[in-house]
N, C-alpha and C positions, 0 to 999 in steps of 0.2 A: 169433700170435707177434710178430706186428708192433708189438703194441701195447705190448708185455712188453718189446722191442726200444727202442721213442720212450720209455718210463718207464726204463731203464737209462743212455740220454744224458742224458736231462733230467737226474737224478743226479748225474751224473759230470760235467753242467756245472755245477751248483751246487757240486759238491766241486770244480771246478778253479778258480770265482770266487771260494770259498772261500778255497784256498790261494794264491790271488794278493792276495788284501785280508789274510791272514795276513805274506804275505811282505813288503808294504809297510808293515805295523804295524811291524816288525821292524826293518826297512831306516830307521825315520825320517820314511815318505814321508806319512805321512798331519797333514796342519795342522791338525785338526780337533782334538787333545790341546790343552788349555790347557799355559800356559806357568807353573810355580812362581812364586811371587815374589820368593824368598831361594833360588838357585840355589847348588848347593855349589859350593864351590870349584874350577875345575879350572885348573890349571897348564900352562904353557910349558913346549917344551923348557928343560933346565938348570936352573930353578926349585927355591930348594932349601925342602922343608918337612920337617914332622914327625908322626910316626906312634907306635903304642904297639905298640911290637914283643912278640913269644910269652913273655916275661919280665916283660912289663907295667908296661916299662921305656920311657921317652919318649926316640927315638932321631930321626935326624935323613936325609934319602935326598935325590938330585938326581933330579928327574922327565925320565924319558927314555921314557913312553908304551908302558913296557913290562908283565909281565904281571903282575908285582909293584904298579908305581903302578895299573897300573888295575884288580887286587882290592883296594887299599888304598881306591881311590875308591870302589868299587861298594859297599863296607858302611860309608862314611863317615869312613873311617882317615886321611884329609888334614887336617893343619892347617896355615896359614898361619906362624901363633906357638907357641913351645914350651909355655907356659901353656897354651894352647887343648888341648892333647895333653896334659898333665899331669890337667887339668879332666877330662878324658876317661876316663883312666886309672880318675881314683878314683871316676869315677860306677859305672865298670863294676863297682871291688872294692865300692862299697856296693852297686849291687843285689846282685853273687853274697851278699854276706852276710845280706841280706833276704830270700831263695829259701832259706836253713837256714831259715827261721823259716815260710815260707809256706805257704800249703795248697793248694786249687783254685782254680781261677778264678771259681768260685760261691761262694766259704767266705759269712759273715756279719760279717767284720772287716775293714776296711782301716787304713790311718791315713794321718790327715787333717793340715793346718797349719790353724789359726783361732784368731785373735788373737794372732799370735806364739807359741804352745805349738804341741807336734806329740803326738797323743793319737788313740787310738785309737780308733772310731766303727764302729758297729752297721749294713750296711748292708738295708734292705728288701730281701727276696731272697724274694719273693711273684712277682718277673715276674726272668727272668732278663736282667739289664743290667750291661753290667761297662763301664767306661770307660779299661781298660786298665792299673787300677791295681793293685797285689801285695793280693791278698787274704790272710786268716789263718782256720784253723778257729777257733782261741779267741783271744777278748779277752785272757787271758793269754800268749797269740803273740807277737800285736802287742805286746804290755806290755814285753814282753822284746825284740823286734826294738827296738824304740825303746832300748832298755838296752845292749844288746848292740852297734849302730850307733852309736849317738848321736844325738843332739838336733839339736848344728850338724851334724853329716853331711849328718843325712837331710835339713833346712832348705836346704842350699846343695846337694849334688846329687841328693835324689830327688824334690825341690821344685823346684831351680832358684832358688830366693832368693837374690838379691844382698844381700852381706854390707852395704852400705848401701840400707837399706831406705826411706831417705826416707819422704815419709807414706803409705806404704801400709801399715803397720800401726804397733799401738800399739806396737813398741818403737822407741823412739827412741836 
């Protein structure tokens, strides 16, 4: 019994160094996490910025660290500038409008930007790799997300393309 006995502490100190290196992940305590290198924003008492409220309307809050600002931080709802929140807004109604049109995460369509057009592309789906982009069962999905979205939509928020493009691509 003894031995049944030293194999139930051994246990139970691996579970308790366990929850101690648990609780320090937690707490912050451990420096061994790399640091971001574009950290979001976080605000002072009184700081006033803006958010896209349940209407998906771009309103405006004074940061008092409470449980409001700090769900609006935890899913990235802070913006410094009203623009920035606006940008925000409409990425979100383009993507819900590209999720009507989408399929699985495995479909064989995505769409693509190359060369200044935005057109819809065949992806190899022999090895399953996705890089996070809205797939489509049919080429005629995509054909119609692109129709249905738009062209500059999807170019400025599902892209991210700055409406001056300088030379990185051919349209000038």
């Amino acid at each position: 019994m003894t031995e049944y006995n030293a194999k139930i502490q051994e246990i139970e100190g691996r579970l308790s160094a366990a929850e101690a290196e648990l609780r320090a992940l937690k707490a912050g305590d451990n420096n061994d996490l790399p640091e971001p290198p574009h950290k979001r924003l976080y605000l002072e008492n009184n700081q006033t910025y803006f958010y896209v409220d349940e209407k998906s309307e771009v309103s405006d809050a004074v940061w008092l660290s409470d449980l409001f600002d700090l769900g609006a931080y935890k899913i990235g709802n802070v913006f410094a500038a009203e623009n920035a929140a606006k940008f925000a807004a409409e990425r979100l109604t383009v993507l819900a409008e590209m999720r009507e049109w989408a399929g699985k995460w495995n479909d064989p369509y995505r769409i693509i930007y190359i060369d200044g057009r935005v057109e819809p592309e065949t992806v190899f789906v022999g090895r399953c790799i996705s890089y996070g982009e809205i797939r489509f069962a049919t080429e005629a999905d995509a054909k119609n997300c692109i129709k249905a979205v738009g062209e500059d939509r999807l170019k400025k928020y599902y892209f991210g393309i700055p409406e001056d493009r300088g030379c990185c691509t051919s349209e000038r």
